[in-house]
C-alpha positions in Angstrom: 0.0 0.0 0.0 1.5 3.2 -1.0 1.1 6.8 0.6 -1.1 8.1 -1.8 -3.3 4.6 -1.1 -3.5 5.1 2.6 -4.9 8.6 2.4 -7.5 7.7 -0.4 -8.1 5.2 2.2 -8.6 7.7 5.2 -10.7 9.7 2.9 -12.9 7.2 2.2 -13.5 6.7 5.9 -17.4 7.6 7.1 -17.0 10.9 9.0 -13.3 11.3 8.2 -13.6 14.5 5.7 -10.5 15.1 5.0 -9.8 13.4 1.7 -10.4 14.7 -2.3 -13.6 12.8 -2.2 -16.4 15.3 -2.7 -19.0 12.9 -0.8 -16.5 12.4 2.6 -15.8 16.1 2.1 -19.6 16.8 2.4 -20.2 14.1 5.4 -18.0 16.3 7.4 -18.8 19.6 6.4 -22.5 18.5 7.4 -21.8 17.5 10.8 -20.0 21.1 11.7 -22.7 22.8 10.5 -25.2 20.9 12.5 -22.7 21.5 15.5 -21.6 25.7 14.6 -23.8 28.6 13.3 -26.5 26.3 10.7 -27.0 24.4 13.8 -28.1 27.9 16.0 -29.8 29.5 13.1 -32.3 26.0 12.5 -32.8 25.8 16.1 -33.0 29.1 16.6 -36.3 29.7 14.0 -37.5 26.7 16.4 -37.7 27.9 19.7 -38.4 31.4 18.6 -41.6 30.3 16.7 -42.9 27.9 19.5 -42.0 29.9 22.6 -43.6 33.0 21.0 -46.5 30.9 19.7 -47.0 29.6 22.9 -46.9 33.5 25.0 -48.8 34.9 22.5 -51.6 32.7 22.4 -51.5 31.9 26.4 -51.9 35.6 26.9 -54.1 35.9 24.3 -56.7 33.2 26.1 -56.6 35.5 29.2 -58.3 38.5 27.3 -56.7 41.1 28.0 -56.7 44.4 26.2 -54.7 43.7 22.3 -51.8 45.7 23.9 -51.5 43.3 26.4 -50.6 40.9 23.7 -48.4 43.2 21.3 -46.6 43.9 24.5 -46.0 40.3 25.8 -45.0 39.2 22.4 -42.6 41.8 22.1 -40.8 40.8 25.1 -40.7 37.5 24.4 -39.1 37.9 21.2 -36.3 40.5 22.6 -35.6 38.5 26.1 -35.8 35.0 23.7 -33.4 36.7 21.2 -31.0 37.7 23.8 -30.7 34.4 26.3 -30.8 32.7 23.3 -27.6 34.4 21.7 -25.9 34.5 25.0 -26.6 31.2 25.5 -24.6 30.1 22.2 -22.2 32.3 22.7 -21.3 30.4 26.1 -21.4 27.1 24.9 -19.9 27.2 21.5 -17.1 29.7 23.9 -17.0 27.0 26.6 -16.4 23.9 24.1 -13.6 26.1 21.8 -12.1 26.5 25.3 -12.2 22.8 25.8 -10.9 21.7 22.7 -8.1 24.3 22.6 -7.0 22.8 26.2 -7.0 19.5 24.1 -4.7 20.7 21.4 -2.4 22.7 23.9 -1.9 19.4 25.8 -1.3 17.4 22.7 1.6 20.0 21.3 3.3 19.8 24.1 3.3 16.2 24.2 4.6 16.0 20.8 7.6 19.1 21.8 8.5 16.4 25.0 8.1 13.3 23.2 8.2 13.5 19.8 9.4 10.1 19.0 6.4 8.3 21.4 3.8 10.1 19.1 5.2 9.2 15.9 5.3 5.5 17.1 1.5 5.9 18.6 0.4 7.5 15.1 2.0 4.9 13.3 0.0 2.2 15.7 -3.1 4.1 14.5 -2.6 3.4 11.1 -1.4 -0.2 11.6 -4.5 -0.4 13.2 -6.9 0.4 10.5 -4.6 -2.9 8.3 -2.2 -0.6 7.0 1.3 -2.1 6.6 4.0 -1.5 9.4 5.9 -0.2 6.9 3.6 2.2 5.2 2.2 3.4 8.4 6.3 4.3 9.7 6.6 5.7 6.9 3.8 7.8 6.4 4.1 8.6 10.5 7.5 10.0 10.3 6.5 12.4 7.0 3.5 13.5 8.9 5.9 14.4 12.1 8.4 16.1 10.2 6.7 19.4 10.2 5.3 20.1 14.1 2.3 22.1 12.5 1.1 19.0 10.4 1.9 16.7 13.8 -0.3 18.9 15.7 -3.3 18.9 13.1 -2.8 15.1 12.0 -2.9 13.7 15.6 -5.8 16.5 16.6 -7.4 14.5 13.5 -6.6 11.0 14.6 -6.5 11.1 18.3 -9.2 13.6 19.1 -11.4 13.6 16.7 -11.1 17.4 16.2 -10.1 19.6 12.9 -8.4 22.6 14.7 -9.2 24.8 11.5 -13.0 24.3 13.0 -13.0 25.2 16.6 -16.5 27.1 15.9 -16.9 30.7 16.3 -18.9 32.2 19.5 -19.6 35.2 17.7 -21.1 33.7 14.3 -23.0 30.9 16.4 -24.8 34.3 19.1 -25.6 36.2 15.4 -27.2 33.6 14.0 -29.0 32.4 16.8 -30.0 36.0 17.8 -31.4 37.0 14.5 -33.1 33.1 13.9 -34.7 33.6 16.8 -35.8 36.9 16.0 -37.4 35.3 12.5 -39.2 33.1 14.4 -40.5 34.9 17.2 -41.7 37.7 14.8 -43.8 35.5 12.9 -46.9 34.8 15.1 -46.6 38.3 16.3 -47.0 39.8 13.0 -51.0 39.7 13.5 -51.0 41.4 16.4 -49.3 44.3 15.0 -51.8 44.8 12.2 -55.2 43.6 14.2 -56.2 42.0 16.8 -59.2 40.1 18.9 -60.4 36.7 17.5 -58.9 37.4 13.7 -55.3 37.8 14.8 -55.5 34.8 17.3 -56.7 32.5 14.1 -54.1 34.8 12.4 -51.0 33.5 14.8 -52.4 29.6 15.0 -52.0 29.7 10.6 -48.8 31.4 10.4 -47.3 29.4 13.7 -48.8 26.3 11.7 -47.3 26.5 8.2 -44.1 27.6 10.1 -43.9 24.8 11.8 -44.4 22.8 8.9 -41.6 24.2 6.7 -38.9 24.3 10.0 -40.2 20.8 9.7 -39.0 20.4 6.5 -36.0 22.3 6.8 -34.5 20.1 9.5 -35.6 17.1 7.8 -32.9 19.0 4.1 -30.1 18.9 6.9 -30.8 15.5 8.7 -31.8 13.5 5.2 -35.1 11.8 7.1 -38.8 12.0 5.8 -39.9 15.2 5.1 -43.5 14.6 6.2 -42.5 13.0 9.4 -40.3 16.3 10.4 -42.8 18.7 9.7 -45.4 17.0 11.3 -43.8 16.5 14.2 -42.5 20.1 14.3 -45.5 21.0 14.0 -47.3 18.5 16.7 -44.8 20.0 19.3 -45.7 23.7 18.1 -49.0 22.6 18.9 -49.0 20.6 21.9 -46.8 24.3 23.9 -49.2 26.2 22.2 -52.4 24.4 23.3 -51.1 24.2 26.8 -50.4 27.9 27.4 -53.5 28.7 26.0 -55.3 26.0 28.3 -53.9 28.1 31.3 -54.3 31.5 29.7 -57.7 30.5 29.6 -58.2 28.8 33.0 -56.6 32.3 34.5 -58.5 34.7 32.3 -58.7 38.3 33.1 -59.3 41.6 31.7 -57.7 45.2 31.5 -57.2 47.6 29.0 -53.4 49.4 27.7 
């Protein structure tokens, strides 16, 4: 097995990514966006569209005066906007800090024992059948240069590409302004009417948006189209209709 072989080989590896092959390439390219800023943004639409669904319609069932409602949904969308970007920010922060520890420990174990890692990557290439000899060989090239090292045993040992630590900022933004998209939507009668019309108004909109997050999750995760939606669309429901069960059971009245 030559050189050229072995990576073809790693390539061609589910989940490895890192090889010419367009549909590896893709594989792994899927699974950080699912895990970086796509991932936020999808979500994002989600929970602003049912948690706003769900306030809007629970204080809707109270009757209350329409400002009532224009009011409460506004906050919800700001406050769900915000803890929902700093919330991102946090974790995607928190795990970069993680893996960064990860890759700080790793380089200096390849600056104290730079002859031990070479002889473990090696192992992890005899390991996947390549030839002792191949996987020396192709263990010492990879070890010449300390910056390869680093970013072939991140790779092998860790499981992480440290080009793709995910950004904190990118993952708040899109979350922030998902959110916002999704929140927005069932408000949007409120803003323009109000009483029975705009409460039918939000169930339609929050409905059909359910239905296409649905379908959007269902692009990124390959599964049945239908079955997404409809159960985006059955959880939409099921926050919605209890909110609105306790909006009515407290009803009250005022005017703004």
């Amino acid at each position: 097995m030559s050189i050229t072989q072995l990576f073809q080989r790693q390539a061609e590896r589910p989940g490895c990514g890192a090889g010419p092959s367009g549909e590896a390439h893709e594989d792994h390219t899927h699974r950080d966006v699912k895990g970086g800023a796509a991932r936020a943004a999808i979500f994002g639409v989600s929970d602003g569209l049912v948690s706003n669904v769900s306030l809007i319609l629970g204080v809707a069932a109270a009757s209350p005066a329409p400002g009532v409602v224009r009011l409460a949904g506004l906050a919800g969308l700001i406050a769900g906007a915000c803890s929902m970007a700093a919330g991102e920010y946090v974790s995607v922060q928190g795990q970069r800090e993680l893996l960064e520890r990860e890759l700080e420990m790793e380089r200096r174990e390849l600056e104290l024992r730079p002859e031990m890692e070479q002889l473990e990557l090696a192992g992890i290439y005899r390991s996947r059948g390549v030839e002792a000899s191949v996987a020396a060989e192709v263990a010492a090239q990879l070890s010449a240069d300390p910056a390869t090292a680093l970013a072939t045993h991140a790779r092998e040992e860790l499981g992480i590409d440290p080009d793709e630590l995910g950004s904190p900022v990118r993952a708040a933004i899109s979350s922030f302004g998902a959110f916002l998209v999704g929140a927005i939507i069932p408000l949007v009668p409120w803003l323009v009417g109000q009483g029975t019309g705009a409460v039918v108004a939000s169930v339609i909109l929050g409905a059909v948006s359910a239905l296409l997050v649905g379908a959007l999750l269902a692009g990124f995760t390959g599964r049945s189209v239908v079955r997404s939606s409809l159960r985006q669309l059955a959880v939409a429901a099921a926050a919605a209709a209890i909110t609105f069960g306790v909006g009515t059971a407290l009803g009250v009245s005022g005017t703004v």
